[in-house]
N, CA and C atoms as a LAMMPS dump frame, in Angstrom:
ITEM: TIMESTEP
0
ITEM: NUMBER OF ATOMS
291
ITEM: BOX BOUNDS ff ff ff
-5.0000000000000000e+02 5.0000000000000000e+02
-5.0000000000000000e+02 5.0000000000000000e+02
-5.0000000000000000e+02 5.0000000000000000e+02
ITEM: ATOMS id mol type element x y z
1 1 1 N 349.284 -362.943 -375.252
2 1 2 C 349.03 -364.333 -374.967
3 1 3 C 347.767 -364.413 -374.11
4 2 1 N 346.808 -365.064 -374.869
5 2 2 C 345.282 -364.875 -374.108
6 2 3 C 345.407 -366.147 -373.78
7 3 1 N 345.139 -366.852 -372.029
8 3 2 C 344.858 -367.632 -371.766
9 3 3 C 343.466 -368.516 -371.649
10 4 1 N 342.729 -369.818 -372.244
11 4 2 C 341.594 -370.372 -371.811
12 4 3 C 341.34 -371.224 -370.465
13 5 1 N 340.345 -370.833 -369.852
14 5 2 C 340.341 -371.187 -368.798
15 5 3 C 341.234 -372.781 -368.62
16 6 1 N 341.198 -373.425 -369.158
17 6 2 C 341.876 -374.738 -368.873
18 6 3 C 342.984 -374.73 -368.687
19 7 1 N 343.678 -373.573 -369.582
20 7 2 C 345.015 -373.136 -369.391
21 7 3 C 345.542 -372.448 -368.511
22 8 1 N 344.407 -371.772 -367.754
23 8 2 C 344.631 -370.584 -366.631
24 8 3 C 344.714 -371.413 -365.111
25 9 1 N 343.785 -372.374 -365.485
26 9 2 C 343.737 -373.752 -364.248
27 9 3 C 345.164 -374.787 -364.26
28 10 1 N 345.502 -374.871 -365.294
29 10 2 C 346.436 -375.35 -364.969
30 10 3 C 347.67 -374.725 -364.702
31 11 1 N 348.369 -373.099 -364.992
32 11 2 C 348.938 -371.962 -364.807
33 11 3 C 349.428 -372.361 -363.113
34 12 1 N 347.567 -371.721 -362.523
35 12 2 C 347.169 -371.83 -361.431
36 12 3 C 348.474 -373.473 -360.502
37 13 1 N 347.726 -374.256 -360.879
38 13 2 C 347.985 -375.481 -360.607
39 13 3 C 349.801 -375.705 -360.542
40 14 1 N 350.381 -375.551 -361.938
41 14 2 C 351.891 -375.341 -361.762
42 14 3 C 352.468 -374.402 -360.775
43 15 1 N 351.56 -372.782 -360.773
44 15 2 C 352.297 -372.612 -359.305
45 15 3 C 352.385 -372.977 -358.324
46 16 1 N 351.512 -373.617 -358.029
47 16 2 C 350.978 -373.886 -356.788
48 16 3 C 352.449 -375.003 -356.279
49 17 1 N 352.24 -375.983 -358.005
50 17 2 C 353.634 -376.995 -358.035
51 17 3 C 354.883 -376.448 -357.528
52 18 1 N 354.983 -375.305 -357.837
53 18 2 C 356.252 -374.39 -357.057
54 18 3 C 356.204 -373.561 -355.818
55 19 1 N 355.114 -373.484 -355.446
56 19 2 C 355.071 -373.184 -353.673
57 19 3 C 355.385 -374.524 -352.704
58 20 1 N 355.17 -375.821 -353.385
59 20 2 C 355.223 -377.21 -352.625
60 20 3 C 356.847 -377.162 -352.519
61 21 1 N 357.221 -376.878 -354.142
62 21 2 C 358.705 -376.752 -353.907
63 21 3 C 359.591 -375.708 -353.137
64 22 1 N 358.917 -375.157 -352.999
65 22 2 C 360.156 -374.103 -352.132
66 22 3 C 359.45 -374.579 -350.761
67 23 1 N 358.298 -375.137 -350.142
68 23 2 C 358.032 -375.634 -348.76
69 23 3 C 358.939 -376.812 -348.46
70 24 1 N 359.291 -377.562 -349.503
71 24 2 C 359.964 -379.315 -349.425
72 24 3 C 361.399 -378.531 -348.785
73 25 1 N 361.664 -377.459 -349.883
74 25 2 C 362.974 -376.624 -349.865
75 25 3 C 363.309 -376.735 -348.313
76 26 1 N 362.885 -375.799 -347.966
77 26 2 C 363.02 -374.996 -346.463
78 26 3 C 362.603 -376.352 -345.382
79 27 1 N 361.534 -377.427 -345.572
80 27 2 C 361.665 -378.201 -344.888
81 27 3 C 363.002 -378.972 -344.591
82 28 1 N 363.405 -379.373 -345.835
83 28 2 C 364.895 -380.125 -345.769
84 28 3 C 365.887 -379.486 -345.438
85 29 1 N 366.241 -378.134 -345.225
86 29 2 C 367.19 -377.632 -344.753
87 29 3 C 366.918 -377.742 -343.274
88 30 1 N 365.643 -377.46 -342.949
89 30 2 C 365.282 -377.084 -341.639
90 30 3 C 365.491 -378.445 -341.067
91 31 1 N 365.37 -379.756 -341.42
92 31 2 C 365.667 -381.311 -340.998
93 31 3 C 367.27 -381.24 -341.331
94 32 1 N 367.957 -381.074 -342.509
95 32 2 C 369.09 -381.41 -342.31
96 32 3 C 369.925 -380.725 -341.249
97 33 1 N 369.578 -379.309 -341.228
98 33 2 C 370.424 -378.348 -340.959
99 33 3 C 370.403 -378.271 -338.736
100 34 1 N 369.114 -378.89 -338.415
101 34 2 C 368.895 -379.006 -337.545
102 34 3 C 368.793 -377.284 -336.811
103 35 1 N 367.953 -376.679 -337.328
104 35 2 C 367.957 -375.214 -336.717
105 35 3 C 366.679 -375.152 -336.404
106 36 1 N 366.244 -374.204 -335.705
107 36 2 C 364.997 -373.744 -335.035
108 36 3 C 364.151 -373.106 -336.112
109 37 1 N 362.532 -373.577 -335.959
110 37 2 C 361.923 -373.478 -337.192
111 37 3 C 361.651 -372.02 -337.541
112 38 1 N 361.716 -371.611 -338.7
113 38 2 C 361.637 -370.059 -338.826
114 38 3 C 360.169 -369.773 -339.836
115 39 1 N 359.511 -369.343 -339.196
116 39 2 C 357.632 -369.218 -340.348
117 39 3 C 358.481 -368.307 -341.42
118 40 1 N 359.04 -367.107 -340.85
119 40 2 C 359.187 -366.118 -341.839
120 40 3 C 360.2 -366.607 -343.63
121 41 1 N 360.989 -367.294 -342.849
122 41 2 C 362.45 -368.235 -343.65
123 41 3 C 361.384 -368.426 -344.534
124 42 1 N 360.355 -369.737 -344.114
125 42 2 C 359.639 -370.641 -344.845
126 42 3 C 358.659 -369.899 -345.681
127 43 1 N 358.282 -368.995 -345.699
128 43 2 C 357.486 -367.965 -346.19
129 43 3 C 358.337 -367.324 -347.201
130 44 1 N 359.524 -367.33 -347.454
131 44 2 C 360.361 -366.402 -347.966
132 44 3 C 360.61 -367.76 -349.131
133 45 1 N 360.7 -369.217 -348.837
134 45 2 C 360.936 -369.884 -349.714
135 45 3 C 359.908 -370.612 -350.58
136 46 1 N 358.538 -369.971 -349.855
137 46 2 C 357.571 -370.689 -350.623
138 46 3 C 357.168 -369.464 -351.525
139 47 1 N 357.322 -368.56 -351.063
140 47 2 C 356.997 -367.138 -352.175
141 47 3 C 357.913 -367.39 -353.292
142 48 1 N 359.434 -367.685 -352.825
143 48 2 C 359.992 -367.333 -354.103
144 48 3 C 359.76 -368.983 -355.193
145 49 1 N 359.371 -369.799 -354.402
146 49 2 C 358.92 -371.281 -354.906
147 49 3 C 357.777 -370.548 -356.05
148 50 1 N 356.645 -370.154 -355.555
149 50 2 C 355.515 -369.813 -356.263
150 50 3 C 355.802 -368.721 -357.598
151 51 1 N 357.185 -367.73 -357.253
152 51 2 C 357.223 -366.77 -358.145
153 51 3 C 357.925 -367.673 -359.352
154 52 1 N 359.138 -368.885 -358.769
155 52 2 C 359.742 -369.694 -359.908
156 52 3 C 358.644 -370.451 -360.557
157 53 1 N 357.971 -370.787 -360.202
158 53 2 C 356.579 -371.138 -360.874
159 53 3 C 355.802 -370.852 -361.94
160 54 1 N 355.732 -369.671 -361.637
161 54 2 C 355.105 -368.587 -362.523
162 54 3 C 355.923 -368.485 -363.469
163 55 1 N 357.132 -368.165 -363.314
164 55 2 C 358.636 -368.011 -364.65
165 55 3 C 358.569 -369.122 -365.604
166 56 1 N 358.094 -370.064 -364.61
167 56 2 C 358.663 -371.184 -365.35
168 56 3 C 357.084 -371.997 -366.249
169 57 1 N 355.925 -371.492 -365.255
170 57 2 C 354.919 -371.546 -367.054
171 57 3 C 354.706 -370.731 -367.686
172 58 1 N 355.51 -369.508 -367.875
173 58 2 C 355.346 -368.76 -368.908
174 58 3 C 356.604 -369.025 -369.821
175 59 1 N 357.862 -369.943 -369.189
176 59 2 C 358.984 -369.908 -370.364
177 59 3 C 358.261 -371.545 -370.817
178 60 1 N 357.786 -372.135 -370.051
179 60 2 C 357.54 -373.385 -370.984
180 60 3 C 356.38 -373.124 -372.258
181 61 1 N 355.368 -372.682 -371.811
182 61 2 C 354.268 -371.868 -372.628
183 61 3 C 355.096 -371.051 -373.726
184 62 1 N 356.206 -370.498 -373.266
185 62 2 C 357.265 -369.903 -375.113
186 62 3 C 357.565 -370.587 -375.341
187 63 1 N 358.477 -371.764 -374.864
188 63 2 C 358.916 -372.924 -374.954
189 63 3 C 358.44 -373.441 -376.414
190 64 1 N 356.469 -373.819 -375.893
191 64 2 C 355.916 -374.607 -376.842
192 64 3 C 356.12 -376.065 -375.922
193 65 1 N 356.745 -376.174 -374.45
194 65 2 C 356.609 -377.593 -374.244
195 65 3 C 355.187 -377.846 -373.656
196 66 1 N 355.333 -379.087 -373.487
197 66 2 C 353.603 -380.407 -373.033
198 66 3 C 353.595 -379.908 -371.987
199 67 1 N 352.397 -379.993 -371.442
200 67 2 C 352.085 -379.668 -369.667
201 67 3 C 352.701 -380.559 -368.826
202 68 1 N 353.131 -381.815 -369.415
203 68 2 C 353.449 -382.468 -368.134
204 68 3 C 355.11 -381.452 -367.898
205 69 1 N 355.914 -381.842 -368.965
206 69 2 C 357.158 -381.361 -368.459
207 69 3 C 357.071 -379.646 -367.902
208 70 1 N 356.011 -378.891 -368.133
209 70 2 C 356.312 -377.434 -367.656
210 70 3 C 355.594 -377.535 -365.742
211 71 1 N 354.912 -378.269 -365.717
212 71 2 C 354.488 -378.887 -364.457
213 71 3 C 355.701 -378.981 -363.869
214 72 1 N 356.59 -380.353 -364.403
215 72 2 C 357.465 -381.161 -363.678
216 72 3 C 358.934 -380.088 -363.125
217 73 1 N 359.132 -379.638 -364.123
218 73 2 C 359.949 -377.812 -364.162
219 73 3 C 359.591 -376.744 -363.078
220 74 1 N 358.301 -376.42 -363.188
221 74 2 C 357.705 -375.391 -362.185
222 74 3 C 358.41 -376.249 -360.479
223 75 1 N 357.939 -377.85 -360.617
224 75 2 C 358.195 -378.36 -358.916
225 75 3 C 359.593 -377.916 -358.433
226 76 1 N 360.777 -378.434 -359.781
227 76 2 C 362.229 -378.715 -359.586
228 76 3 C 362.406 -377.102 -359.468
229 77 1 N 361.78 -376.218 -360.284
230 77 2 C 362.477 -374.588 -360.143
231 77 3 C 362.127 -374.491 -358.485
232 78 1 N 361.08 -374.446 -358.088
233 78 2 C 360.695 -374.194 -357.015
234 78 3 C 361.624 -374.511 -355.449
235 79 1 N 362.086 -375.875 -356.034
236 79 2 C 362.968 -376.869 -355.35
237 79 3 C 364.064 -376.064 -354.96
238 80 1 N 364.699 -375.757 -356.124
239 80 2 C 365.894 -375.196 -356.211
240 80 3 C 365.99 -373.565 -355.888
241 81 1 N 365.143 -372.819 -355.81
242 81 2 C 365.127 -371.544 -355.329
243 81 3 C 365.909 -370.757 -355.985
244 82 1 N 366.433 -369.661 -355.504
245 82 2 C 367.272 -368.867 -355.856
246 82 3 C 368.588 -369.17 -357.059
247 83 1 N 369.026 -370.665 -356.677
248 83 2 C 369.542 -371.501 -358.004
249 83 3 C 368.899 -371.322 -359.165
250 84 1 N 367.531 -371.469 -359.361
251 84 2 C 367.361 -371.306 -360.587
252 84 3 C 366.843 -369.92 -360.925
253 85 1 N 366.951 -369.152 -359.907
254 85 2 C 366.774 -367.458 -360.582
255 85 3 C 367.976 -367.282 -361.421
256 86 1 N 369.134 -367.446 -360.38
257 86 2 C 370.336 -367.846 -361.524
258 86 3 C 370.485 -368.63 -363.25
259 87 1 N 370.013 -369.831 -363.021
260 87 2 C 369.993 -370.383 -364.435
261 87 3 C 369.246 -369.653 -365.567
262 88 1 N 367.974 -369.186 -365.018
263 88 2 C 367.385 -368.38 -365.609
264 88 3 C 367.712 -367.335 -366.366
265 89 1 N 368.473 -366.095 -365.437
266 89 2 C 369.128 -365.09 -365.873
267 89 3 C 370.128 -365.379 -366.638
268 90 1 N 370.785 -366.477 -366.82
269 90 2 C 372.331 -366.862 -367.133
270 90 3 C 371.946 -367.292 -369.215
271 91 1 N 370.46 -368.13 -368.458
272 91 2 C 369.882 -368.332 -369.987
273 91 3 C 369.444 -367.05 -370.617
274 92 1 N 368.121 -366.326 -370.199
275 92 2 C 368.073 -365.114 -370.86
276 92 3 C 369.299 -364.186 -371.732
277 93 1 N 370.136 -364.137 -370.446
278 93 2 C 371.01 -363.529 -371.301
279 93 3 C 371.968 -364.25 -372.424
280 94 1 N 371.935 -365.553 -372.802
281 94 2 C 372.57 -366.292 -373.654
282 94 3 C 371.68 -365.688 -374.724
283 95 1 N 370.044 -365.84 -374.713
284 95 2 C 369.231 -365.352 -375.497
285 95 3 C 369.036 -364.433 -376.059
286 96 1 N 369.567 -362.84 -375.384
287 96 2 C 369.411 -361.728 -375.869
288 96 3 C 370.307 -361.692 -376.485
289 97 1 N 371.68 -362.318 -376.359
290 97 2 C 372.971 -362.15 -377.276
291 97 3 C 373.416 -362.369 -378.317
């Protein structure tokens, strides 16, 4: 899968959509939860924000879906963290079977 730059910019761009989401993540816990702010926590949820990101424009890109919805996907994976490493795996393996 050879990417063109327009495609690589926007790649770019959707992760990025999933580092916001795993920052919103860790913000709202850190407001609801009322705990003392942790850099490292928040670092741990924007990495794995950015890595759901990445998963998630390369399954929309197999997909075959529009940029907006693999965009809108990358934010919500990001959102959801570790939840959707789960959905993920749960799908794959529906797939290999």
């Amino acid at each position: 899968m050879k990417m063109v730059p327009d495609e690589l910019l926007q790649a770019v761009v959707f992760v990025f959509v999933g580092v916001l989401g795993g920052a919103v993540k860790y913000l709202r816990y850190f407001q609801q939860q009322a705990v003392k702010f942790s850099l490292v926590h928040m670092m741990a949820d924007v990495l794995t924000g950015g890595f759901l990101g990445m998963l998630t424009v390369f399954l929309g890109q197999w997909l075959g879906m529009e940029p907006a919805a693999t965009g809108f996907m990358a934010g919500v994976a990001g959102l959801m963290g570790g939840e959707a490493i789960k959905l993920f795996i749960e799908r794959f393996k529906r797939v290999l079977s």
